[in-house]
C-alpha positions as CSV (number, residue, x, y, z in Angstrom):
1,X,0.0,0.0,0.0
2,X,1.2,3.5,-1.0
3,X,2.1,5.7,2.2
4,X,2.8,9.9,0.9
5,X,4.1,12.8,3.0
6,X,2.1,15.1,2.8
7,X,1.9,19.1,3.7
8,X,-1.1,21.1,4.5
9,X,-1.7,25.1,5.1
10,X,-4.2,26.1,7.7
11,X,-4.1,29.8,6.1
12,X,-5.6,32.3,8.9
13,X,-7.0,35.8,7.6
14,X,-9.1,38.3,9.3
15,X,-10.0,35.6,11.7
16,X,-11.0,33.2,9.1
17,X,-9.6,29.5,7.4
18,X,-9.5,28.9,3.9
19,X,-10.8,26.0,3.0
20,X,-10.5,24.6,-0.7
21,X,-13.0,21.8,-2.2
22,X,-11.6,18.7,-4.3
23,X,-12.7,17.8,-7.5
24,X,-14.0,14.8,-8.6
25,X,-11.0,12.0,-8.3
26,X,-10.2,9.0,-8.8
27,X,-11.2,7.8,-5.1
28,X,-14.9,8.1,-4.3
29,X,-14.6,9.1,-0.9
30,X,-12.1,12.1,-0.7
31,X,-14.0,13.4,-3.9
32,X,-15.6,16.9,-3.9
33,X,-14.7,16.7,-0.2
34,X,-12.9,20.1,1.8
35,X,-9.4,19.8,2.5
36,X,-6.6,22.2,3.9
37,X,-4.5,23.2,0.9
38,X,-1.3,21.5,0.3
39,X,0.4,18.4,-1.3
40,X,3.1,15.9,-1.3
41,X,6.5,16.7,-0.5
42,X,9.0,15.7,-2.7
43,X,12.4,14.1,-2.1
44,X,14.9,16.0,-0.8
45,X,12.3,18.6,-0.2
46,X,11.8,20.4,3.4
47,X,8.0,20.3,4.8
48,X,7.7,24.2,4.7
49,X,9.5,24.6,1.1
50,X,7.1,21.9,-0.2
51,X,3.9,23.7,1.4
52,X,4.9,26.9,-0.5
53,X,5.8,25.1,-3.9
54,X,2.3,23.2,-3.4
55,X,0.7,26.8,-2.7
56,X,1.9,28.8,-5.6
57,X,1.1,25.6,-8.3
58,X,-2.4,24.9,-6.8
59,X,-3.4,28.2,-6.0
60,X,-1.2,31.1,-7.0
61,X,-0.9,31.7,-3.4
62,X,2.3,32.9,-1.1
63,X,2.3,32.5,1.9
64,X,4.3,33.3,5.7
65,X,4.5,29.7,7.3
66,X,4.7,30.9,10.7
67,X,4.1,27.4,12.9
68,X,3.6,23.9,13.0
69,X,0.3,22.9,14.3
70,X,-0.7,19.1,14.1
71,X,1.2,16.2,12.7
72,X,-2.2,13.3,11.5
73,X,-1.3,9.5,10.1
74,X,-4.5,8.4,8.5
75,X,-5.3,5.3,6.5
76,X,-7.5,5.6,3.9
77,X,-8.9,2.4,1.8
78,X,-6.0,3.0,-1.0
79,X,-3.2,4.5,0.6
80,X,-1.8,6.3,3.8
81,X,-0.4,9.7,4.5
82,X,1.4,11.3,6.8
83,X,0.4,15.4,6.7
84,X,2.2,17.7,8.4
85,X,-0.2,20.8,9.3
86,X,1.2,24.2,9.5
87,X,-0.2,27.9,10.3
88,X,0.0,30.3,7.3
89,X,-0.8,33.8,6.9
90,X,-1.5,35.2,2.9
91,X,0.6,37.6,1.8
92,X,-1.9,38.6,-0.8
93,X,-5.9,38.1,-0.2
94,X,-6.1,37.0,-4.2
95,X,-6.4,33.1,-4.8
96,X,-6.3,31.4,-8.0
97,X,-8.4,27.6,-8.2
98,X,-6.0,25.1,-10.3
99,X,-7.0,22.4,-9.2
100,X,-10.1,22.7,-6.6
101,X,-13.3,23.5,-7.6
102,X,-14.4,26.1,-4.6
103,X,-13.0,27.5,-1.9
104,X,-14.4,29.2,1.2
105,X,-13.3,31.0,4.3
106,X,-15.3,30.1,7.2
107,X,-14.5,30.8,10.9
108,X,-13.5,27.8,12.7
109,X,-16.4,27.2,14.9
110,X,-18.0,26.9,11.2
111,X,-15.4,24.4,9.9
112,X,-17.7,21.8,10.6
113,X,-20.9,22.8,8.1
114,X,-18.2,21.4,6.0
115,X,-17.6,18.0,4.3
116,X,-14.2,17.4,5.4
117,X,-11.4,14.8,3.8
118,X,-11.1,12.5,6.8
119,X,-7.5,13.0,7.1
120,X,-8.1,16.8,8.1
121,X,-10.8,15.9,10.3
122,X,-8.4,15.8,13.7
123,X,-6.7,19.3,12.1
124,X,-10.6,20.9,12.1
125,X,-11.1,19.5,15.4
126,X,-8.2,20.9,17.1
127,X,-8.4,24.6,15.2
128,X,-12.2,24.7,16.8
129,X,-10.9,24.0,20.2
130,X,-8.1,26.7,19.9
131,X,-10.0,29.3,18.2
């Protein structure tokens, strides 16, 4: 079974998270679901220099990666991942969709009125208890 590393940007403005929907894939259950924005890391590549790289090809985003917040192993039915969460601030408020469909930024006691990827599930749950 395939295992990735995997980055993810919890990226905070004006009090709000930026959430980003998947498209249709070729799993079932993580399609059209809400993720935190992000993607494998590559070898030889550090966690925060793949979460950028991942941030400006996905969504024309940069970002200050100011701390990491939650490290989640979760086994889905095809593969595993490690994701490595971290706390972002945009540099610029202007986003550009590549390769999500939507995007929204909800306050974290929201976070839930969304249909979450189950790896970022334990990432949603600890940003509502902090927040």
């Amino acid at each position: 079974m395939k295992h990735y590393e995997v980055v993810a940007a919890i990226i905070i403005d004006d009090n709000k998270v930026l959430c980003v929907q998947r498209d249709h894939g070729k799993y079932d259950y993580i399609s059209l679901k809400y993720e935190f924005p992000g993607g494998k890391i590559e070898s030889n590549e550090t966690e925060e220099h793949a979460l950028e790289r991942e941030l400006l090809e996905e969504l024309d985003l940069n970002v200050e990666i100011e701390r990491k917040f939650l490290t989640v192993n979760h086994q889905y039915p095809d593969f595993s991942i490690t994701m490595h969460s971290f706390i972002c601030s945009a540099l610029t408020s202007n986003l550009n969709l590549k390769e999500h469909i939507a995007f929204k930024w909800e306050y974290p006691e929201n976070l839930l009125t969304l249909d979450w990827a189950e790896a970022d599930l334990p990432i949603v749950s600890k940003l509502m208890k902090e927040c």
